[in-house]
N, C-alpha and C positions, 0 to 999 in steps of 0.2 A: 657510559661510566656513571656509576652511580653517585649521588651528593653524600659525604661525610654526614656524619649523625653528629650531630654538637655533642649529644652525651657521653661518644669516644673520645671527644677534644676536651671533656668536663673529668674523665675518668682519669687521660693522660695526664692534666695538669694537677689529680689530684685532690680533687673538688668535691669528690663524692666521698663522703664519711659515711653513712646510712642512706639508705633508701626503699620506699616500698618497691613492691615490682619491677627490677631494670629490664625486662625483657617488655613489660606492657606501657613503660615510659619511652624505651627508644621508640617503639613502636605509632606512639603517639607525635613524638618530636617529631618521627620521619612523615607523617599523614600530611601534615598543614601547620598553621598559623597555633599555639597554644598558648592561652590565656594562662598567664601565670601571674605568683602576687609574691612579693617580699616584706615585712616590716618592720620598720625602724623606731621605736619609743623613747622619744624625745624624754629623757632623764638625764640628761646635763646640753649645756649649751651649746654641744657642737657633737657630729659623729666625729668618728674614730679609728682605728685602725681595723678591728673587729668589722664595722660596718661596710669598708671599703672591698672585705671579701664579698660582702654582698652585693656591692655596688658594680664591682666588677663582674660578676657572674651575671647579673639583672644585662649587662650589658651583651656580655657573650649572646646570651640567649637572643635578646632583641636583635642583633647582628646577622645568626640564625633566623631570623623572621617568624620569631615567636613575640606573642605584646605583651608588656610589662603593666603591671597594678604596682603602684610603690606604698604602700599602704604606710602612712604616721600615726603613731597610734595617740591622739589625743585624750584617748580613753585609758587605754593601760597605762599609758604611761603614768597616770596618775596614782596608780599604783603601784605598779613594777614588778617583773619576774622576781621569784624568789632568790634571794642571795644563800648560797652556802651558811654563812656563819649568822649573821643578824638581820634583822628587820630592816627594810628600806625607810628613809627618811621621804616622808611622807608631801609631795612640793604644793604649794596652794594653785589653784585652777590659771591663775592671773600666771603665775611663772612655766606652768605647762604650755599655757598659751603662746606664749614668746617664744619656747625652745621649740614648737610644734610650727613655727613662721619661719626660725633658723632651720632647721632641720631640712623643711619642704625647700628653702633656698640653696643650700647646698646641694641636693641631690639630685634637682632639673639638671646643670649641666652636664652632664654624666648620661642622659639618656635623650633620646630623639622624640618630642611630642609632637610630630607632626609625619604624614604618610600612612599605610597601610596599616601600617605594626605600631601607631601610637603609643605612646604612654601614657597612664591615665595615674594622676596622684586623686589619692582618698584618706581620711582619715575616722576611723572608728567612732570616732566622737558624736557622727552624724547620728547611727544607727542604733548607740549605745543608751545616752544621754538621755533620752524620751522613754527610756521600756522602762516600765516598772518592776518593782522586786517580785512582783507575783509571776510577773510573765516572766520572769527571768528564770526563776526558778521552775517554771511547767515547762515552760519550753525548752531549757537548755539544759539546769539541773539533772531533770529527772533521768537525762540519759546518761551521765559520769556514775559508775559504781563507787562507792568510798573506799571500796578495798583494792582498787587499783591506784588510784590517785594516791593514797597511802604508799604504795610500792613506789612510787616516782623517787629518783634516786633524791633529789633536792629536795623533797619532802622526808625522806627517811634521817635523811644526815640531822635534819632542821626538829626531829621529835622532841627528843629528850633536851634540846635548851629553849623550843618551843616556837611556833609556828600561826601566825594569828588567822583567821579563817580571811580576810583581806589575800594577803601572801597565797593562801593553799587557793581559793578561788581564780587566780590567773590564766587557770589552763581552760576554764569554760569561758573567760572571757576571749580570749585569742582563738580556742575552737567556735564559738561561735562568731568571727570574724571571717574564717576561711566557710562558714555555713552560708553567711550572708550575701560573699562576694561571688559564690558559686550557685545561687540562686537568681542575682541579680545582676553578675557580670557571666556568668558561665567560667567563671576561674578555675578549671582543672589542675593544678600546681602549683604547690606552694614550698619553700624552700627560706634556709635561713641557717642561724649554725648549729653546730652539734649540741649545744646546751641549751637549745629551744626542739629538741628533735623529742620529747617526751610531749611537748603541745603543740607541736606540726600534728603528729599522727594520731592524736586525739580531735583535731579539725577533720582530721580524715576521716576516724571513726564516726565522728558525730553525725560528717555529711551519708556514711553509709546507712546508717537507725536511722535518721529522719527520712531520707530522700529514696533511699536505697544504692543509690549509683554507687561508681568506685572513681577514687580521684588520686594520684599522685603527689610525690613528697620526697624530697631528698633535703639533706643537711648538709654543711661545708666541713671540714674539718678546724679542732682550733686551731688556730698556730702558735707554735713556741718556738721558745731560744733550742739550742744543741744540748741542752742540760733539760729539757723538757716543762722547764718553768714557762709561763706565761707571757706573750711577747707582743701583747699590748702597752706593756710601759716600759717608757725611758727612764734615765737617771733623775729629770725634773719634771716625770709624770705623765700622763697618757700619750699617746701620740695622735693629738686631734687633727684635723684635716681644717679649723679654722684657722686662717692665717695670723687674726690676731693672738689664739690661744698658740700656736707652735707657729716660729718663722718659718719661710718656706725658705731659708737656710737652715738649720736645724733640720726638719722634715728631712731633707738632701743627706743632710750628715748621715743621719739615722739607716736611711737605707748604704751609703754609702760606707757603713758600718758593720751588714752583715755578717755573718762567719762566712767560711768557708763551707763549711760541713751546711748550710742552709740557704746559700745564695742561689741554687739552684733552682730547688723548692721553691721560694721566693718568685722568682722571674716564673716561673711555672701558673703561681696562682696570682700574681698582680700584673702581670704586663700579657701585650697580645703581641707579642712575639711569634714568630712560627716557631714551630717544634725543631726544625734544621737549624734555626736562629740559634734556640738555646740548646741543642746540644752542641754546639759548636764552641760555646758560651763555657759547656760545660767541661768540653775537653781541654779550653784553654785553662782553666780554673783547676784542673786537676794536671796539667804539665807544667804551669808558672802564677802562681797560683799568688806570686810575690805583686805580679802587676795587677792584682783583684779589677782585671778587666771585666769579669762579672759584676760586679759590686758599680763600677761604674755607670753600665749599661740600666743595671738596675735602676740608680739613684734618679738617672735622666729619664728615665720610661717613666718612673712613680708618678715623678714631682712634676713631669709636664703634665700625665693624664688629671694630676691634683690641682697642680696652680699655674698652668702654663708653659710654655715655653721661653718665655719673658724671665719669669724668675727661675728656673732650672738655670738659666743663660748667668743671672747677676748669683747665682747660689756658688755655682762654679766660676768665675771670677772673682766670686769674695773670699775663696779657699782658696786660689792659686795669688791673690794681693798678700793676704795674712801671711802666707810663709814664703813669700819674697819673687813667688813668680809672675807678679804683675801691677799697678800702678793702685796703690791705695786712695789718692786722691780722685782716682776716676770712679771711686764706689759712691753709692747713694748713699745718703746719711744712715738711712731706714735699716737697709741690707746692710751695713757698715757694725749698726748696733746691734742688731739680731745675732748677727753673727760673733762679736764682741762678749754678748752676755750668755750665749752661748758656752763659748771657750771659759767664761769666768773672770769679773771684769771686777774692778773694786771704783768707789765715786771720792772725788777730792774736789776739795773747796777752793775756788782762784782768790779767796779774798786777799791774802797774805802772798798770796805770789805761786807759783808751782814749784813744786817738790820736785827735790834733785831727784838726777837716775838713780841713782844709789837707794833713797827712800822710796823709787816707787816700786823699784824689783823685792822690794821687799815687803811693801806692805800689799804687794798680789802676789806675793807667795813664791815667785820666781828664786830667790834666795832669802833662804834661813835668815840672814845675820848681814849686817852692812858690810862687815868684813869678807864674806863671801859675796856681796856682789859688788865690790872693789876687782875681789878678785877675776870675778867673770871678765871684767870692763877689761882687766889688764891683758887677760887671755886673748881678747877679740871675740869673748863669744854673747855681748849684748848689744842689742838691736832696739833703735825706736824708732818706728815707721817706716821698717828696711832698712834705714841705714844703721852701718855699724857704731857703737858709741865709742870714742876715741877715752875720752876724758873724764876721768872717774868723779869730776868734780861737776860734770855738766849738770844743768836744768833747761829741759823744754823752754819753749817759748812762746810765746800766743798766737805764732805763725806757723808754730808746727800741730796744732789743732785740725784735726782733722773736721769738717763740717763744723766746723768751729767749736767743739767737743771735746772729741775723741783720741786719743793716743794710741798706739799698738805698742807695745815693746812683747820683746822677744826674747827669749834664751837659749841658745844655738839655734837646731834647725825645726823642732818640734813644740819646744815651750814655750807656751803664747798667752798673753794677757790684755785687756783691756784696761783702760782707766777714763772713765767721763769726769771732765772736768766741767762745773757749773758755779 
């Protein structure tokens, strides 16, 4: 019986958005061991959701007993791929430096540097930094026609409100990176997303002009919402993979969030799930689709392969505390807050004493008007810290602080707020 080709298990999950050659790429996957490269350009402090389709595929592969290049790009980053509408803000070498440390930190755990199929991190910066502009342009220049690189869709869009030769220069910088690696690591494959798929295959061309050889190249797809907007950001902005930039409650939410119409897709391209795993996933998703047993399965696969098993574990105990399925006082302060300011939390001063219930449902927004959340109280439908509030004249107490902080109150069974008292 013959061994699966990972590029069938790359194709099922959806993975492949363009590619050169797939008949001379399985072909290659199926030979041996293939030296492949990804790269990530440390232009903000942490990667991201975007980056994790990489991160995950870099792993399929290695999994397959293909070795991974993780390339950071010290180099470009200091420039930066073209944006659609404006010019990149331009970071000084000292702040590339720092994101180019987080960056390579984040990324080791995710991949195996030791064994057959190693991992090897490198960063542009080495190869780049010494060449001078002469040799940059004999050697690398001469082979980009300008009437092609003009045709690059991110260059066409970027004409007419204008484009600084910085900007338009990125595609020889990153082509001549997949030149370099493939000279000196023998890197036949390189891969990244579909909005780097115009300077993957310009790497490619570049290595066939100088070397002659032919080298491989595929791209991931974006991923978007079910309305086909862009599904890199949340309601309070990217979805980073650093803990301190997004809690790894949040993170949880997030995926424990997806639609329906994409949670399949989803498990598809971020977990390693077998394919009977998630069709199983998927029928249950399309017969009771109420118990978003998908969406769960997802949230836990994500957020262990991200932050653990530790915090997937407190992510899900601080969502089953907050709406009364479990013991709030056994939460961390950490994971208590995260989660808090998450939901939407407002800050009150102990100096004068704590704010009846009545004034805190209302200045987090829980009810309009004192008057309606009198009325809540009398209904039975306000809660602080789980328990129901009897008494429409109550005030906390400094023994119901949670981590000696924190408050939860509640309005029935879904409106939840925080309030940090300091």
């Amino acid at each position: 019986m013959s061994t699966p080709n990972v590029l069938d298990d790359l194709e099922w999950r959806g993975l492949i958005a363009h590619s050169t050659d797939l008949d001379a790429l399985r072909a290659a996957l199926g030979e041996g061991s293939v030296r492949f490269y990804v790269g990530f350009d440390p232009t903000a402090p942490s990667l991201h959701m975007g980056n994790l389709v990489q991160i995950v595929t870099a792993r399929r592969l290695q999994d397959a007993g293909h070795t991974p290049y993780l390339l950071v790009g010290g180099a470009t980053g200091m420039i930066g791929d073209p944006k659609d509408s404006a010019e990149r803000t331009l970071n000084s070498l000292d702040t590339v430096k720092g994101w180019v440390e987080k960056v390579h930190d984040q990324i080791e755990p995710f991949l195996s540097f030791e064994g057959r199929n190693a991992a090897t991190m490198v960063n542009n910066y080495d190869w780049t930094a010494s060449m001078s502009v002469i040799d940059f342009l004999r050697d690398i220049g001469k082979h980009f026609p300008v009437n092609r690189m003009l045709a690059r869709d991110t260059v066409k869009r970027r004409l007419e409100s204008g484009i600084s030769y910085t900007e338009f220069s990125y595609v020889l910088l990153q082509s001549m990176d997949y030149l370099t690696l493939h000279r000196d690591h023998g890197i036949t494959l390189q891969f990244g997303g579909s909005d780097q798929w115009g300077n993957i295959t310009g790497g490619a061309e570049l290595i066939r002009r100088v070397t002659g050889d032919h080298v491989h190249a595929f791209a991931t797809p974006l991923v978007t919402r079910a309305d086909g907007t862009k599904y890199g950001k949340t309601e309070t902005g990217a979805l980073w993979l650093d803990p301190e930039m997004m809690s790894p409650y949040a993170f949880h939410q997030f995926w424990l969030n997806v639609e329906d119409e994409k949670v399949v897709e989803m498990l598809r391209l971020f977990t390693f799930l077998s394919h009977d795993e998630i069709d199983d996933l998927a029928a249950q998703t399309e017969e009771k689709p109420f118990l978003r047993a998908a969406q769960k399965v997802l949230a836990d696969e994500v957020t262990t392969f991200v932050h653990g098993a530790a915090e997937t574990a407190a992510a899900r105990e601080a969502a089953a505390a907050l709406f009364g399925g479990g013991v709030l006082h056994g939460l961390s302060t950490t994971t208590l807050a995260a989660a808090l300011r998450e939901a939407g939390s407002v800050t009150v001063d102990r100096s004068g004493g704590l704010p009846s219930v009545v004034d805190l449902l209302v200045s987090t927004g829980l009810a309009a008007s004192k008057g309606e959340a009198r009325r809540t109280i009398s209904e039975g439908g306000a809660y602080l810290n789980n328990v129901r509030v009897e008494d429409a004249d109550a005030a906390p107490a400094d023994g119901d602080l949670i981590g000696g902080s924190w408050l939860v109150l509640r309005r029935g069974k879904k409106k939840l707020a925080g309030v940090e008292v300091r």
